[in-house]
C-alpha positions as CSV (number, residue, x, y, z in Angstrom):
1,X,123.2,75.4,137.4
2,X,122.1,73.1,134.7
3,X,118.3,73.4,135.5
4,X,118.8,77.4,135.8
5,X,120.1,76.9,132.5
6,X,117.1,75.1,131.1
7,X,115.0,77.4,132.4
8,X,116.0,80.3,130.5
9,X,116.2,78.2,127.9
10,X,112.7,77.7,127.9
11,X,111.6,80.9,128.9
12,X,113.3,82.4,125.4
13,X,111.6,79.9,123.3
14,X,108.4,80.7,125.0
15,X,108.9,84.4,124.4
16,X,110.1,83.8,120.9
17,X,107.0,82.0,120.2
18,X,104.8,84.7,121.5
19,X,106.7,87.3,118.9
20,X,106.0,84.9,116.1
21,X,102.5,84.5,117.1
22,X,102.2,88.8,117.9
23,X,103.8,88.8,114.6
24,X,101.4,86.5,112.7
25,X,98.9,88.2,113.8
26,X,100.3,91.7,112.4
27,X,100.2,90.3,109.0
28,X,96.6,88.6,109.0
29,X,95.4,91.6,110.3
30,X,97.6,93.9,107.2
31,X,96.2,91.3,105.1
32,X,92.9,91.6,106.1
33,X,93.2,95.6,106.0
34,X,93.9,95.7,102.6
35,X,91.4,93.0,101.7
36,X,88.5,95.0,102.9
37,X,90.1,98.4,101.0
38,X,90.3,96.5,97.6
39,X,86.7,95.0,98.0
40,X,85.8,98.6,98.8
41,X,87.1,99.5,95.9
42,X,85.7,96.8,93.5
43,X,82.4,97.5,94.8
44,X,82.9,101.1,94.2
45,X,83.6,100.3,90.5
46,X,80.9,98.0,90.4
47,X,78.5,100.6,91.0
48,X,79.9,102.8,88.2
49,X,79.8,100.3,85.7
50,X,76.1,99.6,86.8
51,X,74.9,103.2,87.1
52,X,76.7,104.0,83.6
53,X,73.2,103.2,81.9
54,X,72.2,106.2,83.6
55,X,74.2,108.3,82.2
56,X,72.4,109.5,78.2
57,X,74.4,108.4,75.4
58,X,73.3,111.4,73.4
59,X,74.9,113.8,76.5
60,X,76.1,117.1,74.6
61,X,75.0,116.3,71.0
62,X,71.2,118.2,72.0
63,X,70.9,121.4,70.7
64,X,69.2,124.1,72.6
């Protein structure tokens, strides 16, 4: 009965330790997700702020 015991008993830390791991994983991968969408972003910006040179200074002031 004893080494039925220990069995389960290691079978449940086992599967515990495979939901922490599955559960690690989850959160690099959010992490990761949301890493990539705020780099998108900053290089988004980055390219408005470099193509505002383009953009005439004297827009609207021209008279036709």
């Amino acid at each position: 009965m004893k080494s039925n015991a220990n069995t389960t008993q290691i079978i449940n830390t086992y599967l515990r330790g495979q939901q922490l791991l599955n559960r690690h994983l989850q959160i690099c991968q959010a992490i990761k997700k949301a890493d990539r969408a705020r780099q998108s972003q900053r290089s988004t910006f980055q390219v408005i702020i470099s193509n505002k040179s383009l953009i005439p200074t004297n827009y609207g002031s021209q008279s036709v």
